[in-house]
N, CA, C and O atoms as CSV, one atom per row, in Angstrom:
chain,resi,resn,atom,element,x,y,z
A,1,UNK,N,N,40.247,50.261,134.356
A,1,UNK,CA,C,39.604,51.105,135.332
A,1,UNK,C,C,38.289,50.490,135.797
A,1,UNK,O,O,38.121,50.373,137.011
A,2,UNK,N,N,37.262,50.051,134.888
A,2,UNK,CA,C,36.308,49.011,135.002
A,2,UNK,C,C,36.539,48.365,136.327
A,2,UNK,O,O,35.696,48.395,137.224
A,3,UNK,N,N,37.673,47.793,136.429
A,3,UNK,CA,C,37.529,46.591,137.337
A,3,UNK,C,C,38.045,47.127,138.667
A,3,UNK,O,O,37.614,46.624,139.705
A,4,UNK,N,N,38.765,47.922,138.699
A,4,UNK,CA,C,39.261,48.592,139.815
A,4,UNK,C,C,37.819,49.147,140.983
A,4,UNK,O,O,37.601,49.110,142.194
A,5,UNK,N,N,37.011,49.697,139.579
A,5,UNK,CA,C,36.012,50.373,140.610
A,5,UNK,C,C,34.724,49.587,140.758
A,5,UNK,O,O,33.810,49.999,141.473
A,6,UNK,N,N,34.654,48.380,140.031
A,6,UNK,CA,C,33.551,47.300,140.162
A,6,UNK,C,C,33.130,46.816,141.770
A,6,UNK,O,O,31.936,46.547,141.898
A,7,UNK,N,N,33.651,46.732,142.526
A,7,UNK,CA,C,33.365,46.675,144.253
A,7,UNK,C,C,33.134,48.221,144.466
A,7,UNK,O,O,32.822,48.056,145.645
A,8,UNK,N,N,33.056,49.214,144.349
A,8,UNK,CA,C,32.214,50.292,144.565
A,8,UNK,C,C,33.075,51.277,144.308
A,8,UNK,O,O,33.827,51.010,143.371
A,9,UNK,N,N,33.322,52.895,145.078
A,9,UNK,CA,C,33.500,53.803,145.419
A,9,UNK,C,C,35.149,53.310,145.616
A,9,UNK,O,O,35.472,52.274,146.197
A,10,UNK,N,N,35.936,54.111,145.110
A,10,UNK,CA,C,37.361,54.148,145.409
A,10,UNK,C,C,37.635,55.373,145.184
A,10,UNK,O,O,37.108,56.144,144.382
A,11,UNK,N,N,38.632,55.572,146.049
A,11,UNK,CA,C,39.472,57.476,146.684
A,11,UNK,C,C,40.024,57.492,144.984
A,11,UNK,O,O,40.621,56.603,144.377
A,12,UNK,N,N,39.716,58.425,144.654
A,12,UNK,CA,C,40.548,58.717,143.295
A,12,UNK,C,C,42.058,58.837,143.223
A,12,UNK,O,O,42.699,58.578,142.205
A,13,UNK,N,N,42.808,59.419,144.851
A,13,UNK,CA,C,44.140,58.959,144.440
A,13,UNK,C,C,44.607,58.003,144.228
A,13,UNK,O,O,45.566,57.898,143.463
A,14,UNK,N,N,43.925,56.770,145.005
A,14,UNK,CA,C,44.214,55.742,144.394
A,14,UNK,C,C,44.141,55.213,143.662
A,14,UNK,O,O,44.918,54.262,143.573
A,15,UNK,N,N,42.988,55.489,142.436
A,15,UNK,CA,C,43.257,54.871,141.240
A,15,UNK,C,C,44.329,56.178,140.282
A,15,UNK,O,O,44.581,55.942,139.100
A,16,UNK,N,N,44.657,56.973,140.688
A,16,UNK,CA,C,45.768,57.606,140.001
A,16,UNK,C,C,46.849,57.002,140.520
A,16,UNK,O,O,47.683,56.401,139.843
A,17,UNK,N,N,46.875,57.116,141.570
A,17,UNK,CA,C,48.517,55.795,142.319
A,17,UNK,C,C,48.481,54.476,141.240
A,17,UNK,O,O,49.547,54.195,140.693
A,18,UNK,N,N,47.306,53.682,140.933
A,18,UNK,CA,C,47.780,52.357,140.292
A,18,UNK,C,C,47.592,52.966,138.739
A,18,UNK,O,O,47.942,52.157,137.881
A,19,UNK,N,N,47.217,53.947,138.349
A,19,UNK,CA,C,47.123,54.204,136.905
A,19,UNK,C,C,48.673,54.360,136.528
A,19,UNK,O,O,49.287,53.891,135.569
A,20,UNK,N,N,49.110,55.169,137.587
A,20,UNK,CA,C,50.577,55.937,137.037
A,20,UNK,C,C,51.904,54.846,137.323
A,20,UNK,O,O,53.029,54.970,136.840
A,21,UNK,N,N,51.281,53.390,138.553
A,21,UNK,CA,C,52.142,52.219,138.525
A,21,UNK,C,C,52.147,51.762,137.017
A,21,UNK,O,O,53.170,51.529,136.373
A,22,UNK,N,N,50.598,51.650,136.455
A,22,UNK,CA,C,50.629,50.716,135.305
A,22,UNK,C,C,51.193,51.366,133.742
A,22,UNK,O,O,51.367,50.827,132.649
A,23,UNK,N,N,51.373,52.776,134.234
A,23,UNK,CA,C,52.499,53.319,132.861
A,23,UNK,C,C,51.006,54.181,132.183
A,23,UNK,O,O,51.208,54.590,131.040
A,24,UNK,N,N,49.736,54.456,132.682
A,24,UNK,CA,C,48.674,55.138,132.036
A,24,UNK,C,C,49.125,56.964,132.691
A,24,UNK,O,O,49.579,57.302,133.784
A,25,UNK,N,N,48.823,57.636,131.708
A,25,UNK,CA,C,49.096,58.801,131.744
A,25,UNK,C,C,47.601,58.786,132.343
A,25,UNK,O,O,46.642,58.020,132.252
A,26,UNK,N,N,47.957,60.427,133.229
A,26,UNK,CA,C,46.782,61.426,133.779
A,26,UNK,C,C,45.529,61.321,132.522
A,26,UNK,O,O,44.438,60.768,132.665
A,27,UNK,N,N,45.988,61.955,131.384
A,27,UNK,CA,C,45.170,62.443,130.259
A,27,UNK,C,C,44.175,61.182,130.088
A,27,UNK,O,O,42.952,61.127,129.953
A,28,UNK,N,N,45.056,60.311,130.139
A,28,UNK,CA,C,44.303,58.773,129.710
A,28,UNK,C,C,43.200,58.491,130.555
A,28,UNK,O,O,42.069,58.277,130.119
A,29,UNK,N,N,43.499,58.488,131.721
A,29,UNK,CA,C,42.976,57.595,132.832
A,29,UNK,C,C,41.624,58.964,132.961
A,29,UNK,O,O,40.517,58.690,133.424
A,30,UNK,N,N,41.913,60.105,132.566
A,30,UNK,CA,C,40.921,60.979,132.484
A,30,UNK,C,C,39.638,60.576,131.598
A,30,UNK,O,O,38.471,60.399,131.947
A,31,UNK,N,N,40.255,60.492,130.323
A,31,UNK,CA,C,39.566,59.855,129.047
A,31,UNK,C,C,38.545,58.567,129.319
A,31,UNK,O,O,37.385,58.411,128.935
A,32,UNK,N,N,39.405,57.695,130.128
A,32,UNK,CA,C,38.558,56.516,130.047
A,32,UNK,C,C,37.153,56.755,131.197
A,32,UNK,O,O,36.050,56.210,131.182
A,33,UNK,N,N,37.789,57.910,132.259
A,33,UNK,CA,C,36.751,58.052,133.441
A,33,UNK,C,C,35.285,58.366,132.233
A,33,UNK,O,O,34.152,57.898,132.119
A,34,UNK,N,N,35.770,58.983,131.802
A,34,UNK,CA,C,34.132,60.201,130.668
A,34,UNK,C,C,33.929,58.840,129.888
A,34,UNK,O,O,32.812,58.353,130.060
A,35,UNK,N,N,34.845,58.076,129.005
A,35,UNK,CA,C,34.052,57.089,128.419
A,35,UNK,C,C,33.194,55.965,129.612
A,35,UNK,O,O,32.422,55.047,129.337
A,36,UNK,N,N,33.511,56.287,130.546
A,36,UNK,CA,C,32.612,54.930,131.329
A,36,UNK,C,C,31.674,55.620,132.027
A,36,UNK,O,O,30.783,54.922,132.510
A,37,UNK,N,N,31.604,57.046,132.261
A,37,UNK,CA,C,30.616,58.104,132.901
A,37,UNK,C,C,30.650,57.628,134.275
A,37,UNK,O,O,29.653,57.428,134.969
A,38,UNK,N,N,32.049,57.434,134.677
A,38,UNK,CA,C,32.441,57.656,136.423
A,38,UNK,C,C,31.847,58.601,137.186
A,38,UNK,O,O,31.452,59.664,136.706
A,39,UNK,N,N,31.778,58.404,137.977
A,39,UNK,CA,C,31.016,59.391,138.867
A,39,UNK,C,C,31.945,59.876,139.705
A,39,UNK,O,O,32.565,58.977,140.273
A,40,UNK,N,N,32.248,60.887,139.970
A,40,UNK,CA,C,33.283,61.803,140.910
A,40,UNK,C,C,32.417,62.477,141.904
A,40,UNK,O,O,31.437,63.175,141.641
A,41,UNK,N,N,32.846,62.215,142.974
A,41,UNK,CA,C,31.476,62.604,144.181
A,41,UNK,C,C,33.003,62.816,145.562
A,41,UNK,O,O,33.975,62.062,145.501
A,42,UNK,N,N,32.899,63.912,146.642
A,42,UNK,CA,C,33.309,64.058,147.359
A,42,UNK,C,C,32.772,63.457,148.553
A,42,UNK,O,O,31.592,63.664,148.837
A,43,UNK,N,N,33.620,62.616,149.405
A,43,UNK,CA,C,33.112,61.921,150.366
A,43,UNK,C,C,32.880,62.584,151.624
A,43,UNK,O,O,32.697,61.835,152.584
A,44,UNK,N,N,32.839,64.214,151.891
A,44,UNK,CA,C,32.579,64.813,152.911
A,44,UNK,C,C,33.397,66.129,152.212
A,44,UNK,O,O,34.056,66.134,151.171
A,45,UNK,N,N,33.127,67.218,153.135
A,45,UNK,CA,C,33.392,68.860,152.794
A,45,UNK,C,C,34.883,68.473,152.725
A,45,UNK,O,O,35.568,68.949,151.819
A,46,UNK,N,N,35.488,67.532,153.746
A,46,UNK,CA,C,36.763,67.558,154.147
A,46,UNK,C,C,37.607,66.184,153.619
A,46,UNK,O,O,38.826,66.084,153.764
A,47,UNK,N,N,37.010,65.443,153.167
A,47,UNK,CA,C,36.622,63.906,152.577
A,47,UNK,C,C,37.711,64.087,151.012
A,47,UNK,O,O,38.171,65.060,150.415
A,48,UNK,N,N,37.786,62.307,150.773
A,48,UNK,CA,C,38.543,62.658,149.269
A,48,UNK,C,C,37.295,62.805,148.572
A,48,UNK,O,O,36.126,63.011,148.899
A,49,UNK,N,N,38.325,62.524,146.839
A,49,UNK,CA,C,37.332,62.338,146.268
A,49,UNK,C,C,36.867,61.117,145.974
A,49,UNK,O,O,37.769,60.324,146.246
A,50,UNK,N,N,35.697,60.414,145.458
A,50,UNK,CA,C,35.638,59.315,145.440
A,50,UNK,C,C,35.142,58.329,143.662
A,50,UNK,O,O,34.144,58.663,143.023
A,51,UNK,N,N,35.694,57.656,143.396
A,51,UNK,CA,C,35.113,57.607,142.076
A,51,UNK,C,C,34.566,56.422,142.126
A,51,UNK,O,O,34.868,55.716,143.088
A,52,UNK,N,N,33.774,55.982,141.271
A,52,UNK,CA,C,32.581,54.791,141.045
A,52,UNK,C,C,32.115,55.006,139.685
A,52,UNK,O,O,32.236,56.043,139.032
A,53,UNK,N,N,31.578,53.934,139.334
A,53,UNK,CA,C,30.695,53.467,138.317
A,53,UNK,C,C,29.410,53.723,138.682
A,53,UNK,O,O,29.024,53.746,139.851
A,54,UNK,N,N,28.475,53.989,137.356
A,54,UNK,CA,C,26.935,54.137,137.959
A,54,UNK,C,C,26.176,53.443,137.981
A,54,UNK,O,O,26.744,52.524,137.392
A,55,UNK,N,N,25.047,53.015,138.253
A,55,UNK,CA,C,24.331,51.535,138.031
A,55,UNK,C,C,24.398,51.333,136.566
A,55,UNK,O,O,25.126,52.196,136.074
A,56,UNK,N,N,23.978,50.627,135.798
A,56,UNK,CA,C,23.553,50.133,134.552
A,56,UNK,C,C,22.272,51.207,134.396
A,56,UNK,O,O,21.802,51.770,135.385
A,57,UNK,N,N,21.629,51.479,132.680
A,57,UNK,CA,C,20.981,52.372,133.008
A,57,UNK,C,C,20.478,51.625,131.250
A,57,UNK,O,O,21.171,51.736,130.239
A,58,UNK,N,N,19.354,51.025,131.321
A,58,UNK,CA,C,18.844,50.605,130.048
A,58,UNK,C,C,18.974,51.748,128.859
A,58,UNK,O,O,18.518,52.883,128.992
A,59,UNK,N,N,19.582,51.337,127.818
A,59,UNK,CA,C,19.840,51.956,126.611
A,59,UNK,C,C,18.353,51.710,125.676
A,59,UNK,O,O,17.511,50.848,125.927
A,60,UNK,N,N,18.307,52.545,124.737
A,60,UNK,CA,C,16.713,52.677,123.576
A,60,UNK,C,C,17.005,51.254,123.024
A,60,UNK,O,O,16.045,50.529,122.766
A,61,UNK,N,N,18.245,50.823,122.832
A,61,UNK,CA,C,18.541,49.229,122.416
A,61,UNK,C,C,17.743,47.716,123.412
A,61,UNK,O,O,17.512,46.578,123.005
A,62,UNK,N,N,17.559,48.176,124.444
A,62,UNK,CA,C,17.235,47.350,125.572
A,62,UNK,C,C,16.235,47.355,126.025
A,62,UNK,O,O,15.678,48.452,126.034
A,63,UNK,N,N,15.447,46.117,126.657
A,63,UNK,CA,C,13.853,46.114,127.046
A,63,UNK,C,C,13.929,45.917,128.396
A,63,UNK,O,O,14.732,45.109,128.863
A,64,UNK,N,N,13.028,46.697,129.226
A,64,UNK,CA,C,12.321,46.749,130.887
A,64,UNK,C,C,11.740,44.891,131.074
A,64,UNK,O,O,12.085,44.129,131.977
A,65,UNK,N,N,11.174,44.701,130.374
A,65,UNK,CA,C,10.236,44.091,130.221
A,65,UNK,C,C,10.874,42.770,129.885
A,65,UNK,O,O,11.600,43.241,129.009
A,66,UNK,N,N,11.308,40.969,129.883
A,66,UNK,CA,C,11.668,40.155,129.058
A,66,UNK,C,C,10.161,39.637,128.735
A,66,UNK,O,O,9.267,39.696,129.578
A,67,UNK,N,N,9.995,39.179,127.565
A,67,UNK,CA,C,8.848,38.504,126.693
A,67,UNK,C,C,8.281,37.616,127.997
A,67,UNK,O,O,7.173,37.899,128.452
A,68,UNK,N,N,8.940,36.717,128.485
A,68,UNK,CA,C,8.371,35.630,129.278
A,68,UNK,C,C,7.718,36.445,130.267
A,68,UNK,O,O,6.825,35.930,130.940
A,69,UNK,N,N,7.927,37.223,130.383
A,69,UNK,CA,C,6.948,38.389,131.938
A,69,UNK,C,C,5.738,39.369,131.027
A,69,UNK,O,O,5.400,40.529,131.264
A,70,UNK,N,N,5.332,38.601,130.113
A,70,UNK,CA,C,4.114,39.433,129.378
A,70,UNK,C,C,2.738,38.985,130.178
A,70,UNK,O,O,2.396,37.908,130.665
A,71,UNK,N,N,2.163,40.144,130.111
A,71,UNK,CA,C,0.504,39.734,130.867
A,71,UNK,C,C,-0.093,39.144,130.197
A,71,UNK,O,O,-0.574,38.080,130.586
A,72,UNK,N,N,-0.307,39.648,128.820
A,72,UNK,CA,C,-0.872,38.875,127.446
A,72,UNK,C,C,-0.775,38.004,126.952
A,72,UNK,O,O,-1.679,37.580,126.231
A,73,UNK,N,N,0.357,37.370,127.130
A,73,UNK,CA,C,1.313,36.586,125.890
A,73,UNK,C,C,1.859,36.816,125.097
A,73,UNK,O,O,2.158,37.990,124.877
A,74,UNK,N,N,2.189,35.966,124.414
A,74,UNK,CA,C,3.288,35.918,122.795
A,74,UNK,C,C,2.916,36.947,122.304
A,74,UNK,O,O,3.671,37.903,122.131
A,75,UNK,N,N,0.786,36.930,121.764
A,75,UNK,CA,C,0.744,37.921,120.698
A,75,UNK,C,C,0.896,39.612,121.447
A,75,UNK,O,O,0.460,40.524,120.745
A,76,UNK,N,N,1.289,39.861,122.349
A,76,UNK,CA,C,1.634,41.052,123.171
A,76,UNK,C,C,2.582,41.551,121.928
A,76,UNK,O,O,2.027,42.136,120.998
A,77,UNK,N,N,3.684,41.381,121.900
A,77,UNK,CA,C,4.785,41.536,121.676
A,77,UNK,C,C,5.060,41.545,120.200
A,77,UNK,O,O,4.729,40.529,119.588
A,78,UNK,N,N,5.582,42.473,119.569
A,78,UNK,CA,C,6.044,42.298,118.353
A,78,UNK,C,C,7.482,41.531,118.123
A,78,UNK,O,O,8.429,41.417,118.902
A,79,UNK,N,N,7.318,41.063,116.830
A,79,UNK,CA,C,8.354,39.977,116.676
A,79,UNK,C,C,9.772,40.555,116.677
A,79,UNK,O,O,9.794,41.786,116.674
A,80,UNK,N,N,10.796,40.023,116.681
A,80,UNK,CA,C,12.235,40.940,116.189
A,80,UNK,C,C,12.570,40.728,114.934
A,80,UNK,O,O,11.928,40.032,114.147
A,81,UNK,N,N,13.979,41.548,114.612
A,81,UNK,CA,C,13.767,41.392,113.485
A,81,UNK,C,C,14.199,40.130,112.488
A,81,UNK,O,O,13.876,39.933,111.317
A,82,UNK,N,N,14.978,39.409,113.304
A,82,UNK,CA,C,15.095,38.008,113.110
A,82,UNK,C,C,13.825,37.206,112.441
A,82,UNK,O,O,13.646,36.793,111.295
A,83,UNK,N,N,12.938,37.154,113.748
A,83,UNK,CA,C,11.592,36.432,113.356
A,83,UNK,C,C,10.845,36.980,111.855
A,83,UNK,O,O,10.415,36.123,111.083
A,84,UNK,N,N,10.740,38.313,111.542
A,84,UNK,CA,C,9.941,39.213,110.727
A,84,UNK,C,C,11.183,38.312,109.032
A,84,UNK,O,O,10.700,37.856,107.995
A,85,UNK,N,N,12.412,38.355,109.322
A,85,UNK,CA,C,13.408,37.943,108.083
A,85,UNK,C,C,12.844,36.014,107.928
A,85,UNK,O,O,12.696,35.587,106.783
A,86,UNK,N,N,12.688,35.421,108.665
A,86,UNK,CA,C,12.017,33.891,108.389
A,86,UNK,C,C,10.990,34.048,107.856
A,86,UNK,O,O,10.808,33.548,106.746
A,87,UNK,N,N,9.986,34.806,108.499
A,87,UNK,CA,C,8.352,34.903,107.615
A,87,UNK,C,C,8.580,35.897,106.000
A,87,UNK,O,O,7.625,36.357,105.374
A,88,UNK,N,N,9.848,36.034,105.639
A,88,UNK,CA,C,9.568,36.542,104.489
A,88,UNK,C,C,10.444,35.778,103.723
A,88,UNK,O,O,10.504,35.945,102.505
């Protein structure tokens, strides 16, 4: 499903048309929409529906910021935990 909707916005019957070519049940192709947090948006009052992916959205795992774009420098930044396991 990923890749289907990676170029943007696609009519949702159509990815139920190629889900139900490729042998994926309704239930499934439901399942995977919520695990990837598809976005279901109507393309007008009268419009299909349309499904997409959402931008990327930094996780508490992930930094705004890469080290090399520090104002400070090196000592800005605390080490990871890699670096902190060598110094001991």
């Amino acid at each position: 499903m990923q890749a289907a909707l990676a170029a943007g916005p696609v009519c949702a019957a159509e990815v139920k048309e190629k889900a139900k070519a490729d042998g994926i049940t309704l239930m499934t192709l439901r399942r995977a929409a919520d695990a990837l947090s598809v976005l279901k948006q109507k393309a007008s009052m009268s419009g299909a529906w349309l499904w997409s992916i959402p931008a990327k959205v930094l996780t508490a795992g992930e930094f705004a910021q890469e080290k090399s774009l520090s104002t400070f420098g090196d000592p800005e930044h605390l080490p990871d935990l890699n670096e902190l396991a060598d110094k001991l």
